[in-house]
C-alpha positions as CSV (number, residue, x, y, z in Angstrom):
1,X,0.0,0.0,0.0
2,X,1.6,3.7,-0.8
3,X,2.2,5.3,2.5
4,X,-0.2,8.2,1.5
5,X,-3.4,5.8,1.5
6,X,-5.1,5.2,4.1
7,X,-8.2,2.5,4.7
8,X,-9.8,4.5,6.7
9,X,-12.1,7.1,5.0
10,X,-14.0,10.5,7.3
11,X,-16.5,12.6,6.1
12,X,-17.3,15.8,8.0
13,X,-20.9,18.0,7.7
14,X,-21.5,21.1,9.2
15,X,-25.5,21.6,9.5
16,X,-27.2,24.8,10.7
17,X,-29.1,24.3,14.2
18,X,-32.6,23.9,12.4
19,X,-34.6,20.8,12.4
20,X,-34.9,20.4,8.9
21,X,-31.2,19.7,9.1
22,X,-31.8,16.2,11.2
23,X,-33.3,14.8,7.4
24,X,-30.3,16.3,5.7
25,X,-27.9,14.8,8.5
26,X,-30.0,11.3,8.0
27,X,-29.5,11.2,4.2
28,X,-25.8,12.4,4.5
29,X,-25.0,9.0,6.1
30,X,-26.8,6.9,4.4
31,X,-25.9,8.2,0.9
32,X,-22.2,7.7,2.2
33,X,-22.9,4.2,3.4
34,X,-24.9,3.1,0.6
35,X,-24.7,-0.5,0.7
36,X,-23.6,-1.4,3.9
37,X,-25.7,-3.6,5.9
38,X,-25.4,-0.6,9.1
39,X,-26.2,2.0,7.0
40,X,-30.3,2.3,8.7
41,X,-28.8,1.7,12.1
42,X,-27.0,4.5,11.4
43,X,-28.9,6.6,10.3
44,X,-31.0,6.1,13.3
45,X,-28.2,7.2,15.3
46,X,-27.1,10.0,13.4
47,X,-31.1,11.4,14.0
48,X,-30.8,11.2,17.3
49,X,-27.6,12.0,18.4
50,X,-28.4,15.7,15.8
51,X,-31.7,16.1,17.3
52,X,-30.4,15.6,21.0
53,X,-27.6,18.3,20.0
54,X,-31.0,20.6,18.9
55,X,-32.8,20.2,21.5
56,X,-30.4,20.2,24.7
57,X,-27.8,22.4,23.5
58,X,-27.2,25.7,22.1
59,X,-27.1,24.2,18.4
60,X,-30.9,25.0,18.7
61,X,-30.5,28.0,19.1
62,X,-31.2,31.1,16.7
63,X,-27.5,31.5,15.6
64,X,-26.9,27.2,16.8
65,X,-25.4,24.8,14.1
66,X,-24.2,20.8,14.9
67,X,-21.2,18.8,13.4
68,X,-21.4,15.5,12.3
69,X,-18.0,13.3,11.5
70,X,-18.4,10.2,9.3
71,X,-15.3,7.5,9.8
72,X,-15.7,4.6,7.5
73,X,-12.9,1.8,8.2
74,X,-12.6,-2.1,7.0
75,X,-13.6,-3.3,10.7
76,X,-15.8,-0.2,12.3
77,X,-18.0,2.9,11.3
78,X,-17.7,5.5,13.4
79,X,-20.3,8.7,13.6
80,X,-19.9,11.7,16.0
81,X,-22.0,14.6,16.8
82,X,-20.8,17.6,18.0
83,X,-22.8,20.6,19.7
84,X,-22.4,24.0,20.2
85,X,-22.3,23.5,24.3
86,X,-24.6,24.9,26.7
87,X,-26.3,21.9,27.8
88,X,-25.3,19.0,30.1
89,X,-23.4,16.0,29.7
90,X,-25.3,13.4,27.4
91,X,-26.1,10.8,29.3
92,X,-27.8,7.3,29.3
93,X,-31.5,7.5,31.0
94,X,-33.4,4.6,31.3
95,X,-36.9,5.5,30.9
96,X,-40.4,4.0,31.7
97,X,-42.4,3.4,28.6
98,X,-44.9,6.1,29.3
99,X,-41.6,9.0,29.1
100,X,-42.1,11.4,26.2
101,X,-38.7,12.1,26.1
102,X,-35.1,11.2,27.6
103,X,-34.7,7.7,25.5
104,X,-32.5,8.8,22.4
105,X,-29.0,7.5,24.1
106,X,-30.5,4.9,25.5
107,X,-31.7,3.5,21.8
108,X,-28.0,4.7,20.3
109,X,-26.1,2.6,23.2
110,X,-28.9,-0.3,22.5
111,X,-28.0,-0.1,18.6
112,X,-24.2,0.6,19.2
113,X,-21.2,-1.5,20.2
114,X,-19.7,1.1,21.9
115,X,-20.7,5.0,23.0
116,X,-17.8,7.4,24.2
117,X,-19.3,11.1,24.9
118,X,-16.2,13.4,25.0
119,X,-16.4,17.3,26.2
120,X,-17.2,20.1,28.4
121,X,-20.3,23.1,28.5
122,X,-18.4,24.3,25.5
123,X,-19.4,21.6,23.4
124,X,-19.8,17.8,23.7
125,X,-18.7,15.1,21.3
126,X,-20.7,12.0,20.8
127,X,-19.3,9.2,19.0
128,X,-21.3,5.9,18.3
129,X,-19.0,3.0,17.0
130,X,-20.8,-0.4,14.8
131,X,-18.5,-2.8,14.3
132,X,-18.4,-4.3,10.7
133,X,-19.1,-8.3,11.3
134,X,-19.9,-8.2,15.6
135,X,-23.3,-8.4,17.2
136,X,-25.3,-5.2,18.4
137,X,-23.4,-4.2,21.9
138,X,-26.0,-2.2,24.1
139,X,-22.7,-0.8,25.8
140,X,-23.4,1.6,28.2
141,X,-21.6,5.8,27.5
């Protein structure tokens, strides 16, 4: 292999903080991962990690936008949301079947193999890794 290529391919979108932008964030990934047998689960996680960042963040807000990263390698997929701060820590809630609201991470860690959430208030990273070839995880962030 020539020491300038590199297996592992990353896509980066920058989407203003509207909710319109979720769709656009949804179809980024899967028009990226066209093909691949993950490319619905993550999708899924890509919606709800963007709309988390929208609703519990500044990236809501009037002047708010999110960042999504897009790693594709030959053993893992790795997606990643990043918010404008303001909020708290994401963080895995279990929640009783009648909650409106407070399941999204719990449904990303059920359809992930592993959840890392990096950050401060200034701005939190969520990353969401499916492994190519493994069973569905469930790991905890």
């Amino acid at each position: 292999m020539h020491e300038y290529t590199s297996r592992v391919r990353v896509w980066g979108l920058t989407c203003p903080g509207f909710p319109e932008e979720v769709s656009r964030a949804r179809r980024w990934t899967r028009d990226i991962l066209r093909g691949s047998p993950l490319a619905d689960d993550a999708a899924l996680i890509v919606s709800e990690l963007s709309t988390n960042a929208l609703l519990h963040t500044s990236s809501g807000g009037e002047h708010g936008s999110f960042h999504l990263a897009l790693a594709v390698a030959p053993q893992v997929i790795a997606l990643s949301v990043t918010d404008n701060g303001g909020g708290g820590a994401p963080k895995v809630e279990h929640q009783n079947q009648d909650a409106e609201h407070g399941r999204g991470l719990d449904m990303v860690s059920a359809l992930a193999h592993r959840v890392v959430v990096q950050g401060t208030n200034g701005g939190y990273t969520v990353t969401a890794e499916l492994f190519v070839n493994a069973q569905r995880g469930g790991y905890p962030c």
